[in-house]
C-alpha positions in Angstrom: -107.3 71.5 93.9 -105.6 73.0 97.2 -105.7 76.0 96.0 -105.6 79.2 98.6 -106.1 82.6 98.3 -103.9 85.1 100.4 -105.1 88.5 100.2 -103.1 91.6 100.2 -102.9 93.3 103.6 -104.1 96.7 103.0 -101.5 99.5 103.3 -98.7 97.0 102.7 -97.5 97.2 98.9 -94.4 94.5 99.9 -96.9 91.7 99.6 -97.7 92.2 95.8 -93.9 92.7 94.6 -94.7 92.6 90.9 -97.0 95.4 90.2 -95.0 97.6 92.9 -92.2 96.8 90.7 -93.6 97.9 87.3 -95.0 101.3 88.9 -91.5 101.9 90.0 -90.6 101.6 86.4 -93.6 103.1 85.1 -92.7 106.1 87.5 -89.0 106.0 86.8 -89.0 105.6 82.6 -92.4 107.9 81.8 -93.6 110.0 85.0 -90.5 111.3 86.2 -89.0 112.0 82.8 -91.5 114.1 81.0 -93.4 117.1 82.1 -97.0 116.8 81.9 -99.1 119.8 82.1 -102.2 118.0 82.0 -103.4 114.1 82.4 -104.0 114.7 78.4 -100.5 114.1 77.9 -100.1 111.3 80.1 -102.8 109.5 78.1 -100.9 110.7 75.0 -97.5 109.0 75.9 -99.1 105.9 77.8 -99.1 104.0 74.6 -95.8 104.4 73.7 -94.2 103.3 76.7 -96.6 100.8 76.8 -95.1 99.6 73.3 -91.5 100.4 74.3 -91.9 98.4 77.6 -93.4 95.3 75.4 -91.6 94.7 72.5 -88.3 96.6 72.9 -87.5 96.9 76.7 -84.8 94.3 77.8 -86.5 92.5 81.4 -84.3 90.7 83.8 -86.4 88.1 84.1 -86.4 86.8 80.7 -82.5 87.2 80.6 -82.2 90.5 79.5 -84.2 89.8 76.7 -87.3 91.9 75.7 -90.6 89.9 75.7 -90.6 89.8 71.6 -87.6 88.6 71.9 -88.2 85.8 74.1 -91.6 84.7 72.2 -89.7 84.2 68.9 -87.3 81.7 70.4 -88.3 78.1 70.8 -89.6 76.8 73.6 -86.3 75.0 74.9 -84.7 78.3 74.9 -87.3 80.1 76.6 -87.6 77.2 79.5 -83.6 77.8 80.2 -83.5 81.3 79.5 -86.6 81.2 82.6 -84.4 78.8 84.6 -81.4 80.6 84.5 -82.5 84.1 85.2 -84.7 82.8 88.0 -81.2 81.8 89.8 -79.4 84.5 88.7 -80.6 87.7 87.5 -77.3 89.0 86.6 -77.9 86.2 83.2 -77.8 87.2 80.4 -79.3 85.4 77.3 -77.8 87.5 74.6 -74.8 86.7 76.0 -75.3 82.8 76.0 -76.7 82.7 72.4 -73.6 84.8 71.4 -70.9 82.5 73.1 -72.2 79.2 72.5 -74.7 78.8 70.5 -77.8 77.2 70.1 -76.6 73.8 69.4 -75.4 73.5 73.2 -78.9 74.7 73.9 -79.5 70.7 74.5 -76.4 69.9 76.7 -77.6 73.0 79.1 -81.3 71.5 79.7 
């Protein structure tokens, strides 16, 4: 199928610019704003992040939407709402549904 594999130097986090990019918000949101005196509560409060970060968290790259958000919208919506914030990430989909509407949702694509 052509595809390749390009493997991750090691030592070079750069390369894989997604998951460096959630530990930086895993770090930033949960790690650096509690105070765990043991990996107990870690474990305790990973599920709630984990719930906040899925279903409530706004994500740039779905328009500022959170991911529930963006599944309960049809799939039009979701494949401009993708388009848009991949050329801009300063979109913002709230913004567009609020202004326009979704009956110029067919115009846009």
């Amino acid at each position: 199928m052509g595809v390749t594999l390009y493997y991750i130097d090691p030592g070079s986090p750069w390369q894989n610019g997604r998951c460096e990019s959630f530990n930086s918000i895993l770090r930033d949101e949960l790690l650096n704003g509690e105070l765990f005196d043991s990996p107990l509560g870690a474990n305790i409060l990973s599920p709630y992040f984990k719930d906040i970060y899925n279903n409530e968290r706004p994500h740039s790259s779905l328009g500022h939407l959170s991911p529930k958000e963006f599944l309960e919208l049809d799939t039009t919506s979701q494949r401009i709402i993708l388009t848009r914030s991949s050329k801009s990430r300063k979109y913002y989909a709230r913004q567009f549904f609020k202004n326009s509407g979704k009956q110029d949702m067919a115009m846009v694509s």
